[in-house]
C-alpha positions as CSV (number, residue, x, y, z in Angstrom):
1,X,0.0,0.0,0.0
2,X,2.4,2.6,0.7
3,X,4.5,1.7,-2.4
4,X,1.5,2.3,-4.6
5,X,0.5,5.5,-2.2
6,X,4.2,7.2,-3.0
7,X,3.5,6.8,-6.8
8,X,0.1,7.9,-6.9
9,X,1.6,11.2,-4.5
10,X,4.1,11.2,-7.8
11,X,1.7,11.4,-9.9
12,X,-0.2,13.5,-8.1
13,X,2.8,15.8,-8.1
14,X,3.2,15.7,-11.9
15,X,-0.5,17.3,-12.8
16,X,-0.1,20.0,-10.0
17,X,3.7,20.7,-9.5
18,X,3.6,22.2,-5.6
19,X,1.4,21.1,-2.9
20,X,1.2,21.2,0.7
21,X,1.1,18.5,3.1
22,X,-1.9,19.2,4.8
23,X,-3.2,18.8,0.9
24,X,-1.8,15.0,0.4
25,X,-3.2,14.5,4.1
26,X,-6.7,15.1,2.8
27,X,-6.6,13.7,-0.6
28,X,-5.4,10.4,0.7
29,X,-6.8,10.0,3.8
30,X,-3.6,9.8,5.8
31,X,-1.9,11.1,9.0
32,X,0.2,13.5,9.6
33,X,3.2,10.7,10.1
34,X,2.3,9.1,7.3
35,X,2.8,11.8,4.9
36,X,5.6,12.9,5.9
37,X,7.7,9.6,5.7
38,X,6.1,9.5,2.1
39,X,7.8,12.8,1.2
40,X,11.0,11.8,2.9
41,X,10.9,9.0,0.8
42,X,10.8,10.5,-2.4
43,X,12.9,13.2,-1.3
44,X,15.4,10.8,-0.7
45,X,15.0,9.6,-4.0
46,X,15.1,13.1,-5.9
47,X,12.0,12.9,-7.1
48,X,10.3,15.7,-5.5
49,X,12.2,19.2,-3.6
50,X,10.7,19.6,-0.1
51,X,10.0,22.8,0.7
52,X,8.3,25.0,4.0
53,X,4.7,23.4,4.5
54,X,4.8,21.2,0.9
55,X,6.8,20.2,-2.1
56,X,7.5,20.4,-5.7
57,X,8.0,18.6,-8.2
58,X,11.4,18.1,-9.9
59,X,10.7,18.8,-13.6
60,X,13.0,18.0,-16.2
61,X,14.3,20.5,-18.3
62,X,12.6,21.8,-21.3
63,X,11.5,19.9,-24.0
64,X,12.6,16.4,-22.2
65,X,10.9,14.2,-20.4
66,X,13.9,12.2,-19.2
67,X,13.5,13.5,-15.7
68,X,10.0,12.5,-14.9
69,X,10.9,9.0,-16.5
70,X,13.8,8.5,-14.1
71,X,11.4,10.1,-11.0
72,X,9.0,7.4,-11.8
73,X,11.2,4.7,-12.2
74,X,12.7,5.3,-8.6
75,X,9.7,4.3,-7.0
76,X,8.5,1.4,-9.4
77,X,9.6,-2.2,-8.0
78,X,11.3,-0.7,-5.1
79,X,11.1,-3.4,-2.9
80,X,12.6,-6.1,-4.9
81,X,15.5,-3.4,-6.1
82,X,16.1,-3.1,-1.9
83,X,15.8,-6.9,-1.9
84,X,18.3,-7.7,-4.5
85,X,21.1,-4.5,-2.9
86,X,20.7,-6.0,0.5
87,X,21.9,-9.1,-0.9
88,X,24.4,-7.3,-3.0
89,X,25.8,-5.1,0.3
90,X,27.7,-8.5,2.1
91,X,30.0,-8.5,-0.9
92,X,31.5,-5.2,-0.3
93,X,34.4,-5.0,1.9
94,X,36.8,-2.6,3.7
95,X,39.3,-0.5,1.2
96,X,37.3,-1.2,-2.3
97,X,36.9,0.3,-5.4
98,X,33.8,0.5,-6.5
99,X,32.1,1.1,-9.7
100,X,28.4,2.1,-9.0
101,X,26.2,3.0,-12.3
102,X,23.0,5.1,-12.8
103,X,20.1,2.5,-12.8
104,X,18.0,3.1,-9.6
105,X,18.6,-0.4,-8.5
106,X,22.1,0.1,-8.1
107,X,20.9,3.8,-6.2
108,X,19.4,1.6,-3.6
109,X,22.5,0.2,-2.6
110,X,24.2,3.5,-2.6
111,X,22.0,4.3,0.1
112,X,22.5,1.5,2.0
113,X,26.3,2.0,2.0
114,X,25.5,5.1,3.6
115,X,24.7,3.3,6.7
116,X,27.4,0.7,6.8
117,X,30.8,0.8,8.9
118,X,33.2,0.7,6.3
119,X,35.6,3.0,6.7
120,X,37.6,3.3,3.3
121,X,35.8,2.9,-0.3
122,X,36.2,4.5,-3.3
123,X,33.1,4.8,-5.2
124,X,33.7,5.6,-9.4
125,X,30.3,5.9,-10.5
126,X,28.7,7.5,-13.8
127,X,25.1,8.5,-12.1
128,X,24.0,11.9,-11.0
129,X,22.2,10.3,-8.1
130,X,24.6,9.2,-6.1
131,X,27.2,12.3,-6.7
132,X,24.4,14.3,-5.5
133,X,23.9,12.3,-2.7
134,X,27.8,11.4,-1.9
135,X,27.7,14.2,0.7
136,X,25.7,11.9,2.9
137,X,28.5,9.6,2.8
138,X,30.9,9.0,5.2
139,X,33.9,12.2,5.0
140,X,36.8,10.1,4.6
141,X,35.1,8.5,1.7
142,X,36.5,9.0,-2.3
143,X,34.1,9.5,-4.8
144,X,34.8,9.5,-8.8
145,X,32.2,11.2,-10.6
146,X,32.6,10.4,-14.4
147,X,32.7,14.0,-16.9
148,X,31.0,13.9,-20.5
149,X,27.4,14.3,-22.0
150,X,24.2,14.2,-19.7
151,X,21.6,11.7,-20.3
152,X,18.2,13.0,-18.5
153,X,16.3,9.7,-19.2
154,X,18.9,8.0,-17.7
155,X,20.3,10.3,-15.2
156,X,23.6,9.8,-15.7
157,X,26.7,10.8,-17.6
158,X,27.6,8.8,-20.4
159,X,29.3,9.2,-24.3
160,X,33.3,9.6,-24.9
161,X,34.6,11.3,-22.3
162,X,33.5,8.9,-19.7
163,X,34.8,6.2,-21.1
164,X,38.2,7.7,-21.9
165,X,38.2,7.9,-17.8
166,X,37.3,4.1,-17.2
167,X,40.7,3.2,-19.0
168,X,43.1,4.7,-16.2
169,X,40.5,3.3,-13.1
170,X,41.0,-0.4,-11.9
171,X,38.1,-1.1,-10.5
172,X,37.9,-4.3,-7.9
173,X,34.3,-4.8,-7.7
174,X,31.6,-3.6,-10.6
175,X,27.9,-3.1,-9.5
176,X,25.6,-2.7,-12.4
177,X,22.0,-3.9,-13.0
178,X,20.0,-4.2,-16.6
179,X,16.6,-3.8,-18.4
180,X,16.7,-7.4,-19.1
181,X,18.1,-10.7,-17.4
182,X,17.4,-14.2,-20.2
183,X,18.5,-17.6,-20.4
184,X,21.9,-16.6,-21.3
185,X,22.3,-13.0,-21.9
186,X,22.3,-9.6,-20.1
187,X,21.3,-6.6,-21.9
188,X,19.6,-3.1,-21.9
189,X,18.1,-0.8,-24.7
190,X,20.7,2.3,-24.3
191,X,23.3,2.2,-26.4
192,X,25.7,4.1,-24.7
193,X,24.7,3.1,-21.6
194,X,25.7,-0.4,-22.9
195,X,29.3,1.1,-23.6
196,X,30.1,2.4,-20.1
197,X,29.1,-1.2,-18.6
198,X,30.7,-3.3,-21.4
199,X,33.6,-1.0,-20.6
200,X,33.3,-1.3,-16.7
201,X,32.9,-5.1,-16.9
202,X,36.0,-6.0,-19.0
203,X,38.1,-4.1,-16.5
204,X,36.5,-4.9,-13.0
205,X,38.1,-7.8,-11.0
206,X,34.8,-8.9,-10.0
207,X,31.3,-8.3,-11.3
208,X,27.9,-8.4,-10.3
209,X,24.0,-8.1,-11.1
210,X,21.3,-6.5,-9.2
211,X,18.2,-6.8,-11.2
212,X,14.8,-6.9,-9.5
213,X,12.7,-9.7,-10.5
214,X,10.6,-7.8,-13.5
215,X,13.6,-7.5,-15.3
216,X,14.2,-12.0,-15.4
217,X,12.8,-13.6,-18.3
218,X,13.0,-10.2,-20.8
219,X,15.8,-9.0,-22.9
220,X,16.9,-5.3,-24.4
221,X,18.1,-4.3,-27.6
222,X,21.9,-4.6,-26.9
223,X,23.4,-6.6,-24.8
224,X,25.7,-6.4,-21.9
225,X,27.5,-9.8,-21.5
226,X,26.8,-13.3,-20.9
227,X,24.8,-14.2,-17.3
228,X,28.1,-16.6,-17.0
229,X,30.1,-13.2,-17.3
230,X,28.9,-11.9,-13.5
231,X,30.2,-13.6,-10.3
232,X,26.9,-13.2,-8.8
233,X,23.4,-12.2,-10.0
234,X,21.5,-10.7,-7.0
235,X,17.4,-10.5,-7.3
236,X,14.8,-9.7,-5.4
């Protein structure tokens, strides 16, 4: 219930831009409580900007709709995406280096690292997300944000530049999830996308999958690498 609450607040959101709390309270039928640990929710999640009594929505810029693709997908299978990080979490250990990309399955364990007691990571990542979010992180941490061309549908940086970076990165342990999860193959239906993780993959020393379970059983335009290719496949 409060899964499908937060997306109808989303949508919600969309038609109206700004609302205030006491507004959501009445159209849902809700407490006070209840309300506001929906809005810290998708606050966490970037999809809406709290403000004094209410919130906005975060549009995209003009003439995309990337942004409110990438809002909604936050909050769509989010309990299976925290399922299949949690799992994911017990393989990272003390000192790694992490590569973290910009699906928001991967995001989900971004936040959970958050609350960990690791001490020293480095975190290379290609998602706007989580550098936005790194200063939650603990102090001592090191974050690599990848430079090149924006992607609003995908919320992330992708295209030349980026991968010119990967090259002088080792990367001990990859994180990266998929639109699609068959029999044998991995994929996704963004090309460039697909060359930052084909990229990532070859040069990690370990590599894993975090796909909720939607994404088993269906399979994207290009494709990633063989299921063989990951040392684990996390779902949830």
């Amino acid at each position: 219930m409060e899964k499908l609450r937060t997306h109808l607040i989303l949508e919600y959101l969309k038609k109206c831009k700004t609302c205030t709390l006491t507004e959501l309270m009445e159209r849902f039928g809700v407490s006070s409580a209840t309300i506001h640990r929906d809005v810290a929710e998708l606050a966490r999640r970037d999809a809406v900007e709290r403000v004094r009594g209410g919130l906005i929505f975060r549009s995209p810029p003009p003439g995309r709709d990337g942004g409110a693709e990438y809002a909604e997908r936050v909050v769509t299978n989010r309990a299976g995406k925290v399922a299949a990080a949690q799992k994911a979490l017990a393989c990272i250990t003390e000192g790694d280096i992490l590569f973290l990309d910009s699906s928001t399955t991967v995001y989900e364990l971004a936040v959970m690292l958050v609350k960990s007691d690791i001490a020293h990571l480095t975190i290379v990542t290609n998602s706007v997300s989580i550098i936005q979010n790194f200063r939650k992180m603990p102090a001592h941490w090191v974050l690599i944000g990848l430079g090149g061309t924006y992607d609003p549908q995908l919320n992330s940086i992708l295209g030349a530049a980026a991968l010119a970076q990967l090259a002088e990165f080792n990367i001990t342990k990859a994180f990266v999830s998929a639109f699609g999860v068959n029999e044998h193959d991995v994929t996704t239906n963004h090309e460039r996308q697909a060359e930052i993780i084909r990229k990532v993959l070859a040069a990690a020393d370990r590599r894993y999958l975090i796909a909720d379970r939607s994404k088993i059983g269906r399979t994207g335009l290009y494709r990633l690498a063989t299921r063989s290719a990951f040392n684990a496949i996390f779902t949830g």
